[in-house]
N, C-alpha and C positions, 0 to 999 in steps of 0.2 A: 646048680645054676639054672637060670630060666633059660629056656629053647631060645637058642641063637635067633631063629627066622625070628620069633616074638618078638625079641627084646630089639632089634634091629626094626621092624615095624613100629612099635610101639615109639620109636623115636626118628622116626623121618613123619609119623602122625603130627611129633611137635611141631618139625619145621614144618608141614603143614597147613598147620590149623591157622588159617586167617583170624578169623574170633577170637579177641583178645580172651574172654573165659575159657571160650574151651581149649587156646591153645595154653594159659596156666593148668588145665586140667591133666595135659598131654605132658605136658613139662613134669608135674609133679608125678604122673604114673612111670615115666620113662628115668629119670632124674633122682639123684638120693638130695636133699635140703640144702645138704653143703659140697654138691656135684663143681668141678671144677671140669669148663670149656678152656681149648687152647688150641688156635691154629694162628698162621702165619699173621691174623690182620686182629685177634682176639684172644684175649684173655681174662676170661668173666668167672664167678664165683656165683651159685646157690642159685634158686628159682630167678628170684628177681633178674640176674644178670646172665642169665640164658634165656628169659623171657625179653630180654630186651635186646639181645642179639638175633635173636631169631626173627622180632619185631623189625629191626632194621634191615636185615636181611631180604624180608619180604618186601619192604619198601623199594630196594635197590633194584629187587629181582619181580617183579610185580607179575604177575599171571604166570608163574613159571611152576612148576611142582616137582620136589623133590623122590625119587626112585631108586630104589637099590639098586647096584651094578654087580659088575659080574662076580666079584670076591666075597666071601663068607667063609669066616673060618674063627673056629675058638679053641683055644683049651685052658683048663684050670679057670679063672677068674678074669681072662684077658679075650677080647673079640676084637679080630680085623674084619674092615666091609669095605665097600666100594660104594659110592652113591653117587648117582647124576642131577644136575639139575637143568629143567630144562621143560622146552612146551612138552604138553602130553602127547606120548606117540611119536617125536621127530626130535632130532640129534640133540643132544646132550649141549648147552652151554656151557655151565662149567662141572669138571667130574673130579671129585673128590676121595683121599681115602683116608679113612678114622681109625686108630687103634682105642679102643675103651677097656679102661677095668671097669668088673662088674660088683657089685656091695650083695653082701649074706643076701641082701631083701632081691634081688634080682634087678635093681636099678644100676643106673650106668652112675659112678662117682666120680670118673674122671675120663675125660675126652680128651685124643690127640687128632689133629685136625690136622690131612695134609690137603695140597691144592696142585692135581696133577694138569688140568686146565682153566684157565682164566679167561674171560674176554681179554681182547688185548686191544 
């Protein structure tokens, strides 16, 4: 399996990447073709439709940038994290925690999405 820190960087790079290309580039490095997203408000399938979740996500969330939190932990082919979103440097808006299986190639194929804080 690829190194936890990597593969967890390698895809908060997606959410990310403003630049529609270079955030398909970060999708497809982070992401297996037919990767399946799911959390409470989403349930998207393959580049396209984590490209277009992530796209809206930035729209809603505009200047905000997504960071790991304080959880990291894997074994076998499954990784939990923790990740915040939020200005750079100052309290977390909304903080989020993922469980993902990982694919032989070290991409993520399937994402569970929870949402420990929301604006309210």
């Amino acid at each position: 399996m690829t190194d936890t820190t990597t593969l967890v960087q390698r895809y908060l790079a997606a959410w990310n990447a403003t630049d529609p290309a270079a955030r398909r580039e970060a999708i497809a490095a982070a992401f297996t073709p037919d990767a399946r997203y799911v959390d409470p408000m989403a349930d998207v399938r393959g580049h396209e439709g984590v490209d277009a979740l992530i796209a809206g996500a930035q729209e809603q969330f505009a200047g905000l940038t997504f960071s790991p939190g304080e959880v990291l932990d894997a074994h076998h082919d499954v990784v939990r994290f923790t990740w915040h979103l939020g200005p750079e440097g100052a309290e977390p808006v909304v903080i989020g925690f993922d469980v993902a299986e990982v694919a032989d190639d070290g991409r993520l194929e399937r994402v569970h999405g929870f949402l420990d804080r929301v604006p309210g």
